[in-house]
N, C-alpha and C positions, 0 to 999 in steps of 0.2 A: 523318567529322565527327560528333560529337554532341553531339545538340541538347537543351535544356532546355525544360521546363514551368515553369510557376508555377502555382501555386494559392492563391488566398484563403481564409485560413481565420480564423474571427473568434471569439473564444473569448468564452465566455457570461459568464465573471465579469468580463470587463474590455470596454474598448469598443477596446482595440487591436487592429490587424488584422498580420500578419505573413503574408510572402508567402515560398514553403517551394518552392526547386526542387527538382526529379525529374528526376535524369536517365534518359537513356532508358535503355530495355533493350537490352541487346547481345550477348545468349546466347541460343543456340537452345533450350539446354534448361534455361533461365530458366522457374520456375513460378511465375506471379505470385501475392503476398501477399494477403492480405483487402484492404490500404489502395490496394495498386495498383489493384484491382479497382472499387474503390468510387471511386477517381479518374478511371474509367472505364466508372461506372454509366450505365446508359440502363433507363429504364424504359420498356414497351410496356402499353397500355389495352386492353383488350380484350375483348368481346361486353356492348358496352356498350348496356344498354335503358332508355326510358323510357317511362314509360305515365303518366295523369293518368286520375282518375276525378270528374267536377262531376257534384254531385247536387241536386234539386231536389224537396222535398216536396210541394209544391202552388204553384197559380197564383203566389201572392201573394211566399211565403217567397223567404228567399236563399240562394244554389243554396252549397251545400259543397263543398269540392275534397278531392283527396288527391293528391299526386304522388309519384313514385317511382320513383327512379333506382338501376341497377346495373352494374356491371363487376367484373372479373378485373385487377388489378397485378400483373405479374410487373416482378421488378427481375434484373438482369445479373448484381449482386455478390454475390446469397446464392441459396440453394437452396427458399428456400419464395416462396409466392405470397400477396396480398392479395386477401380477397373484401368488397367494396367496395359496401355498400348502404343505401342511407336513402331516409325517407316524410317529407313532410311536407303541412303543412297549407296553409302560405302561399306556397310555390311555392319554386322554386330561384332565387337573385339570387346567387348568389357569395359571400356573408359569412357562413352556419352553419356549422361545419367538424364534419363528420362522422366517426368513428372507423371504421375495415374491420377485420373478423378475417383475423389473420394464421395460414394453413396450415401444415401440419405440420412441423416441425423449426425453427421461429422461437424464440429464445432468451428466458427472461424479460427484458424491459423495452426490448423492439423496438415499434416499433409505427407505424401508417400512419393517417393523413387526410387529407381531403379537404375541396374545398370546389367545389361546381359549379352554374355561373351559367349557366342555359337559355335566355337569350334573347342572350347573348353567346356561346354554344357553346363556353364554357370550364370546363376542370377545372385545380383549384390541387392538388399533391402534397407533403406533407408524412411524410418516414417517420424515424425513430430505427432508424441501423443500430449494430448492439453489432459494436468489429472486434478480435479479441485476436493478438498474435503472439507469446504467450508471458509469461512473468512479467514483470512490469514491463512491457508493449508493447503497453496496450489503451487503447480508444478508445471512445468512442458520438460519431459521428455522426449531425447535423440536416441530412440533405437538401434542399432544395424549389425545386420546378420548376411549370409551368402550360404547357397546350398548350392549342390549339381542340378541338372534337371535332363531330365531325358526327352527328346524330338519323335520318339517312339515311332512310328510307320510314318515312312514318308513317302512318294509317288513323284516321279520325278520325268518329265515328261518333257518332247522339243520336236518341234514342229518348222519344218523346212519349203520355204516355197522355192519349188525345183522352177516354177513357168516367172521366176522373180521378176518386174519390172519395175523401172524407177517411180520413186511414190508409194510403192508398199513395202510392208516388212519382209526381211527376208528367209529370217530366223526368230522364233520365240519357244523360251525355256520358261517352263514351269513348275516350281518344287513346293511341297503342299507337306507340312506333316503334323498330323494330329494330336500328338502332343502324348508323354506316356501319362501312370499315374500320377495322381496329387500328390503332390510334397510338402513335408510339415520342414520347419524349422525355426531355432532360436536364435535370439538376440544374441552376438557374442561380445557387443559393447552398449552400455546407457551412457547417454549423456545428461546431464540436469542443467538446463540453461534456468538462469534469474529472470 
């Protein structure tokens, strides 16, 4: 018996959606395509860190922060990895979308983002995969998917200078956390742009 897929694909210049089955595969020495591959993407997160630094100048002032998050994107369907990293000032809430440098053998006009919300323990993925099968038979696909992620141990530490004079710090907070396991996850939307 064989069985069929469907897949949504929603194309950027119109608002119509069309649903494309796949039939399975039924050859052993069946070597699957770029698009089968990528219809069968999972991405994994991995040694993901966070650390926050609040600083405080004196008694009175208001303290500064810095945070800063990192991870490694490996995707299923292509052979390069995302390195995945941003600072900010006002913290992580899920709405700034971040760009990662894509590693070595990424094609012009691939590319990955992000968005990660630290107090929800989520990352939003966004990547443009470029898929050719020859003249006439290419594609860029719009991925995007969102998992939880866990800050796993963290160490949080703050340092008071009791003898404070004007010109040095007076207070510094430091939260450091190493990040739990690797997380896989899939695409919940393709996009096919022309």
């Amino acid at each position: 018996m064989v069985s069929t897929r469907f897949l949504l694909f929603t194309l950027s210049t119109t608002t119509a959606s069309v649903a494309i089955p796949l039939a399975a595969r039924q050859y052993d020495d069946y070597q699957p395509t770029c698009w089968d591959k990528i219809l069968d993407l999972q991405w994994t997160i991995s040694g993901l860190s966070y650390s926050a630094s609040y600083t405080t100048v004196s008694p009175e002032a208001n303290t500064t922060s810095w945070d800063y998050v990192g991870f490694t994107l490996s995707n299923s369907a292509v052979g390069y990895m995302a390195d995945c990293v941003a600072g900010s000032v006002v913290g992580f809430n899920g709405t700034e979308e971040y760009s990662c440098t894509l590693g070595e053998g990424a094609p012009e006009g691939a590319g990955v983002k992000f968005k990660f919300a630290k107090e929800q323990g989520k990352v939003e993925v966004e990547e443009v995969i470029l898929c050719s099968e020859g003249e006439g038979h290419s594609a860029t696909f719009v991925a995007k998917g969102e998992t939880g992620v866990s800050l796993g141990q963290c160490t949080d530490e703050t340092q008071e200078n009791e003898e404070w004079k004007e010109g040095e710090v007076y207070k510094n907070r430091e939260v450091k956390c190493a990040g739990g396991e690797d997380v896989s996850l899939w695409p919940s939307q393709f996009l096919v742009k022309e």
